[in-house]
C-alpha positions in Angstrom: 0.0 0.0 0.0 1.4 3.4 -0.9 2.2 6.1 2.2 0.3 8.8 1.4 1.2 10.7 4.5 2.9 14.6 3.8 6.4 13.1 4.9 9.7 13.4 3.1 10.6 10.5 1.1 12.9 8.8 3.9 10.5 8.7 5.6 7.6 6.8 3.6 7.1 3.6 4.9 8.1 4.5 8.4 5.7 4.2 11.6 4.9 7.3 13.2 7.3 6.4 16.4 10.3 5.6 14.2 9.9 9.4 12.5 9.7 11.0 16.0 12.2 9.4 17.4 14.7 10.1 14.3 13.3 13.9 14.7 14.2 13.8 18.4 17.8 13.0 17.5 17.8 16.0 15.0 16.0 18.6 16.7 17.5 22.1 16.9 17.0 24.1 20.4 14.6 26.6 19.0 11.2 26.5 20.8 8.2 28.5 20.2 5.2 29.4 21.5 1.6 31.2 20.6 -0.6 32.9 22.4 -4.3 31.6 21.4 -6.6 34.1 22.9 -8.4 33.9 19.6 -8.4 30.5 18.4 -6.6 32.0 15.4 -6.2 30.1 11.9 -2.6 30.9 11.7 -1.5 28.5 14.4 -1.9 25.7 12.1 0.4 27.4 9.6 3.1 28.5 12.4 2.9 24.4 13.5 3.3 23.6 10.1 6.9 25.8 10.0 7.8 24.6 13.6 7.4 21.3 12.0 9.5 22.1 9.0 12.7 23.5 11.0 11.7 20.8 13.6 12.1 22.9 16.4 12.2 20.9 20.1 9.0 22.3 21.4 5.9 24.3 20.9 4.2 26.2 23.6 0.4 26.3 23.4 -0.4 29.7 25.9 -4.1 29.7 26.8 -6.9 28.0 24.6 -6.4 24.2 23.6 -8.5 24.6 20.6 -7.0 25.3 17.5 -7.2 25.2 13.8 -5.4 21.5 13.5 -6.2 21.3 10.2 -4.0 24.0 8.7 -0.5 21.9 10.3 -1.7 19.2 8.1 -1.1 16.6 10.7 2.5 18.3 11.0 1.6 18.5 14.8 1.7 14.7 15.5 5.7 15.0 15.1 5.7 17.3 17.2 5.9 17.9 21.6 3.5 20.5 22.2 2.9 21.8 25.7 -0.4 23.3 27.2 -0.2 26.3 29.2 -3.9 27.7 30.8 -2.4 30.7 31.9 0.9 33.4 30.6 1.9 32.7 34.4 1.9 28.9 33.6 4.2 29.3 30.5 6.8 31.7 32.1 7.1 29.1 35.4 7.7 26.5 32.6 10.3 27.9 30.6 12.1 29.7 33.3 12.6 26.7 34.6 13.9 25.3 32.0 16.5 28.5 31.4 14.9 29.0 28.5 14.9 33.5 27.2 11.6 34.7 26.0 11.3 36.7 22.6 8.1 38.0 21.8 7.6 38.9 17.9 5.6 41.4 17.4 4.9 44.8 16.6 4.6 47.4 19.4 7.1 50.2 20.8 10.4 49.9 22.2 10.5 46.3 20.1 14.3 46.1 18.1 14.4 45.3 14.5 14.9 41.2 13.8 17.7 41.8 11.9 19.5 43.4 14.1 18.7 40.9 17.2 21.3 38.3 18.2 18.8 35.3 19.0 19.6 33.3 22.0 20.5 29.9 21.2 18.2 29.1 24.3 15.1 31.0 23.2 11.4 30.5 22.8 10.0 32.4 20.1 6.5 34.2 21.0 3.9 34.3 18.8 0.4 36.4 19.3 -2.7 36.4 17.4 -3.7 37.7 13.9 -4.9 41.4 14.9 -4.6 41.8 18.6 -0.7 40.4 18.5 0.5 39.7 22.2 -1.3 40.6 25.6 0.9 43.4 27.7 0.7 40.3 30.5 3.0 38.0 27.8 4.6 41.1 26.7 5.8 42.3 30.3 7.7 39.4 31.0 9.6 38.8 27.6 13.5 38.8 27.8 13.1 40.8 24.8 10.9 42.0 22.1 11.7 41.5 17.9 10.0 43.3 14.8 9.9 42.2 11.6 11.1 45.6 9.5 8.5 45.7 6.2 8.4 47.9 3.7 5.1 48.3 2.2 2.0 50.0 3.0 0.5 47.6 5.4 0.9 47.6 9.2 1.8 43.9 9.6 2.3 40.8 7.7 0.2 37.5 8.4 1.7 36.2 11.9 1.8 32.4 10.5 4.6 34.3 7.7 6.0 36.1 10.8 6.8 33.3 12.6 8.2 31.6 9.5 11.1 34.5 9.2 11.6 34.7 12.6 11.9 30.9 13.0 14.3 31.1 10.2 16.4 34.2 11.6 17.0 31.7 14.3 18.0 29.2 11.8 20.3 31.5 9.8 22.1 32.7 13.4 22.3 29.2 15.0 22.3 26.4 12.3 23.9 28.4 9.4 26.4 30.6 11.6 25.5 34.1 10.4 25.3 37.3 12.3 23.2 40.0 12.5 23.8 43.2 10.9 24.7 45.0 14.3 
């Protein structure tokens, strides 16, 4: 019978166990996290990028409903981790010496490009229109922007967390540095 699962090639064939445990031996450092006030549609998308740079975790910050189908089953590769509460999250990762970026758009944030990522962090990730509560935002280590050019305020947050995930990627896979 063929594999019709949405898995690479070396992976056809394979039980679902075998993949994750050949992820876990792969896995970069990178965690992220969103905040799902809104049960937003773009959390399927950012689990579907999580997935594709494998990242170790995903933090889930407040609802445990979301749009599952948009990951296209990405998410069963994946650890993801339940928080009810901001509070929850921050006991979690501080524990776990992780640093705290948020990503999004609001003052005092520093460009991404010019933000050395720490190899340690957990990228945060809001909702489509109201971004990140002050609550989440108060406690970050820091806070990123993605520069943009155009005539629009902000670009689709399941896009923003794919550049951001891949900023990491560039500074801590790849080796290169920001431009300050």
């Amino acid at each position: 019978m063929e594999d019709t699962r949405n898995v690479v090639d070396g992976y056809k064939g394979q039980s679902m166990e075998t993949i994750i445990n050949d992820l876990d031996e792969k896995r970069i450092s990178l965690e992220i996290a969103v905040e799902n006030v809104t049960r937003d549609y773009n959390m399927g998308t950012i689990v579907r990028s999580a997935n594709a740079f494998n990242v170790r975790k995903i933090h889930i910050i407040g609802s445990r409903q979301w749009n599952k189908r948009g990951a296209m089953k990405t998410d069963a590769y994946m650890h993801i981790e339940y928080h009810k509460t901001v509070d929850d999250f921050y006991v979690a990762v501080r524990n776990a010496e992780r640093q705290v970026v948020a990503v999004d758009i609001v003052n005092d944030a520093k460009p991404l490009h010019e933000m050395p990522l720490p190899e340690n962090a957990v990228l945060v990730f809001g909702a489509e229109g109201p971004g990140l509560s002050e609550e989440l935002l108060g406690q970050a280590d820091s806070v990123a922007f993605i520069e943009q050019f155009g005539s629009t305020r902000s670009i689709n947050v399941g896009v923003a967390a794919g550049i951001a995930m891949y900023t990491w990627v560039q500074q801590h896979v790849y080796g290169l540095k920001t431009t300050r």
